[in-house]
N, C-alpha and C positions, 0 to 999 in steps of 0.2 A: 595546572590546567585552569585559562580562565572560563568564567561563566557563556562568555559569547563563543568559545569554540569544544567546550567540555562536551563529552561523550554522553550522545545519548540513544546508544547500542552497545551494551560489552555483552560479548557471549566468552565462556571461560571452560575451557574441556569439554565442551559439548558432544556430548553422541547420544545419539535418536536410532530408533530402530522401530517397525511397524509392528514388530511380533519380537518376542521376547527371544525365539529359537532361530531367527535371519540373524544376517550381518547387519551392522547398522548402515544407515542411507546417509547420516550424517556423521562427519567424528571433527568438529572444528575445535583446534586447541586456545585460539584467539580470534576476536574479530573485534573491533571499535567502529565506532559510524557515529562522527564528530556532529554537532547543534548547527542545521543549515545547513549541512552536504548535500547536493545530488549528487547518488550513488547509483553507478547501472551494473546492475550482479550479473555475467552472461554465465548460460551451462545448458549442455542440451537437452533435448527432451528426457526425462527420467533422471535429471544429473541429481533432484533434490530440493529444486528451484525451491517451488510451492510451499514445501515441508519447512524450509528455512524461514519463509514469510508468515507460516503458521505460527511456529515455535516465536518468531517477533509480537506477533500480533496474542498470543496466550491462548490459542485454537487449541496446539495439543503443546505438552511439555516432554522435556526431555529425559532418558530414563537416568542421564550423570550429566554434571555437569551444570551451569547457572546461565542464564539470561536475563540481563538486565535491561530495562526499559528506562529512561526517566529517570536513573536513581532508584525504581524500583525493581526488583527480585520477581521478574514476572513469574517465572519457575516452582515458586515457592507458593503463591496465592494459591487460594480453591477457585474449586469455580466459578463461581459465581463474582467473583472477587475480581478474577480473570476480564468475565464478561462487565464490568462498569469502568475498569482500567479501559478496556478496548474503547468503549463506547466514548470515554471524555474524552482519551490523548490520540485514537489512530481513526484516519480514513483509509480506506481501502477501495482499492480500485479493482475487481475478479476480473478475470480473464473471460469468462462466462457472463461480466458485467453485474447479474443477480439482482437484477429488477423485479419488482411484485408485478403482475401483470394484470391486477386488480385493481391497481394504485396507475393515479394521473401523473403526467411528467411532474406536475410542482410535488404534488405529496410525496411521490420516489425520493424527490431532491430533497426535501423537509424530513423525512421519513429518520436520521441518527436523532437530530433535536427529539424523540420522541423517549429516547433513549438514556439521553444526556441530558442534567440540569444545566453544564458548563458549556457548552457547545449552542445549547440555548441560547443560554443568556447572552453571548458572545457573538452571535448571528444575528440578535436581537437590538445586540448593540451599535451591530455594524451598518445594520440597514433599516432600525425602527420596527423589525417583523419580520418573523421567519419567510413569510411571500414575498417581502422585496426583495431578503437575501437570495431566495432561490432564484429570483428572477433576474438578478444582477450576475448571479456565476452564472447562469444559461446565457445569456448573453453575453458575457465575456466570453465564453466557449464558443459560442458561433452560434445560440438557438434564441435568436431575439424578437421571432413572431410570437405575438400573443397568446395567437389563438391555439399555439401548439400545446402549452402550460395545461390543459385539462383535457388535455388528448391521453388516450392510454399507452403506455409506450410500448404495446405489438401492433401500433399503429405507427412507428416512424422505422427509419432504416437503422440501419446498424451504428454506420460513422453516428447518426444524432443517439442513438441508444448509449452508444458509447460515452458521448458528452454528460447524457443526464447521470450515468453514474458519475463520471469525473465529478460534479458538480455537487452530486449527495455525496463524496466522499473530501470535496472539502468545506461544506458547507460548515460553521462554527468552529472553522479555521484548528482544527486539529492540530499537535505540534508534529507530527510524521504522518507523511503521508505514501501508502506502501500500494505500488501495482504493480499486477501480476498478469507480463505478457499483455497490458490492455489494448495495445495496438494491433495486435495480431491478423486480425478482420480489417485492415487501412492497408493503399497505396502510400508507396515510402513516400511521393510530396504530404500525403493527409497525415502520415505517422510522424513526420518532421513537423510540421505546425501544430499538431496537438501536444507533443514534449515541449516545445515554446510556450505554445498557452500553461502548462502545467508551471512552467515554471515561472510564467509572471505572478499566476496565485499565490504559490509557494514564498517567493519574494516578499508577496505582500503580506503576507501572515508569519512570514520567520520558518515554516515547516522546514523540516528534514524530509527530501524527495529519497524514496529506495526505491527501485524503477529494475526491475527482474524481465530479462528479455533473453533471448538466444540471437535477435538482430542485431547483428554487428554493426550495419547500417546506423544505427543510434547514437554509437558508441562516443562519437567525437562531441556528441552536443555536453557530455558529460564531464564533472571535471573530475570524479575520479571512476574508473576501475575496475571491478575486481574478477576476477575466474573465480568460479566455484568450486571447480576443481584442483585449484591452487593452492586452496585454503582448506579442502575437504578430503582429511585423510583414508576416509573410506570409500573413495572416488579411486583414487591410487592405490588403494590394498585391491578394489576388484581389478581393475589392469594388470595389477602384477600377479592376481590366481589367474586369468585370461593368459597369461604372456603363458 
C-alpha cells in the first residue's frame, strides 16, 4: 500500500458495549478508510453511528478489539494521550455543533489552535494568524461579514452556527475530518452545498472526510459507501433475536 492511499482507519474485531452485562452496539471484524476518502457511513437512528465516531476520535475505547488512527493504536493510549492525538490530527464536526456560548464566532473557530501546538502552527502558516485563518474558512463557508466575527454565536441562526463549527473543526487543517449528522438542522439544497464546501476544504488540506448521516439524499455526492449495518455484526445478531 502506497503512502498516498495507505489506510488511515483500521479497526480489527472491534466490539464495544455501554455496560459490561448488555449486548455490544458495536461488533465490527474489519473496516479500512483509505488517506483522502470521503466516506458517508449511513444507519439509523440508534444503529451505533455516534459510538463508531467516538471510538475513531479516542472519546471512548473498545472493551476487544483495536482501532487504529494514523498508524497509531488509538485503543491502546490513556487518556490523556487519547485527548492530544484528538486535538493535533481530528476536527469534528457534532451533531449538536458544540459551540461555547461564551465565546465570539472567531474565538469558537480559533478555539482547537488553543489545544494543539501543530494545528497552530499550520493555521498560522497558512494565513500569517490564527484571525486570518478563521476568517478565511468563514468566508469560504458562506459567513464573510465582518461584523459577525465577535458576535456571540446564540446570536446567529443555525445554518451559520453550523458553518462556524465547520470552520473550528478544520481550522489547522487536520488530517480527518469526522461529522456527525451536521446537516441535520438544513434544507436538502443548504445540505447539498455545505458537503461541497466541506469538501473543497478537505481538498485543499489532503483531509480524510468520514461524514455519518442516515440521509440518503447525500449519498451520491460520495465516492464511497458504507451501511453500518453491513459491517456491524451486532446489528444482525439483534434482528435475528427480534425475528
Amino acid at each position: 500500500m502506497t503512502e498516498s492511499n495507505a489506510s488511515v482507519v483500521q479497526l480489527k474485531d472491534l466490539r464495544f458495549a455501554w455496560r459490561a452485562d448488555r449486548p455490544p452496539v458495536l461488533d465490527i471484524a474489519e473496516l479500512h478508510i483509505a488517506r483522502g476518502e470521503r466516506v458517508f457511513i449511513r444507519g439509523a437512528s440508534g444503529s451505533g453511528k455516534s459510538t463508531l465516531l467516538a471510538l475513531l476520535a479516542g472519546v471512548a475505547t473498545p472493551q476487544a478489539g483495536e482501532v487504529r488512527v494514523l498508524d497509531r493504536v488509538v485503543s491502546r493510549l490513556s487518556g490523556p494521550a487519547r485527548d492530544h492525538f484528538r486535538a493535533d490530527h481530528i476536527g469534528f464536526i457534532f451533531q449538536m455543533f458544540n459551540l461555547l456560548p461564551y465565546l465570539s464566532v472567531q474565538d469558537n473557530v480559533t478555539l482547537p489552535c488553543r489545544f494543539s501546538r501543530q494545528r497552530r502552527e499550520r493555521a498560522q502558516g497558512n494565513s500569517g494568524s490564527l484571525e486570518q485563518e478563521a476568517q478565511r474558512l468563514l468566508q469560504h463557508l458562506g459567513l464573510a461579514h465582518p461584523e459577525l466575527l465577535h458576535r456571540a454565536v446564540t446570536e446567529l441562526s443555525v445554518g451559520q452556527q453550523q458553518r462556524v463549527a465547520a470552520a473550528r473543526a478544520l481550522i489547522g487543517a487536520p488530517q480527518i475530518l469526522i461529522a456527525d449528522e451536521p446537516t441535520s438542522a438544513l434544507d436538502s439544497d443548504r445540505r447539498a452545498a455545505f458537503v461541497r464546501l466541506l469538501f473543497q476544504e478537505c481538498d485543499a488540506s489532503g483531509a480524510t472526510l468520514i461524514f455519518v448521516s442516515h440521509d440518503r439524499q447525500l449519498e451520491p455526492l460520495f465516492g464511497r459507501h458504507i451501511e453500518l449495518a453491513e459491517i456491524n455484526r451486532a446489528a444482525a445478531a439483534t434482528e435475528g433475536a427480534a425475528a
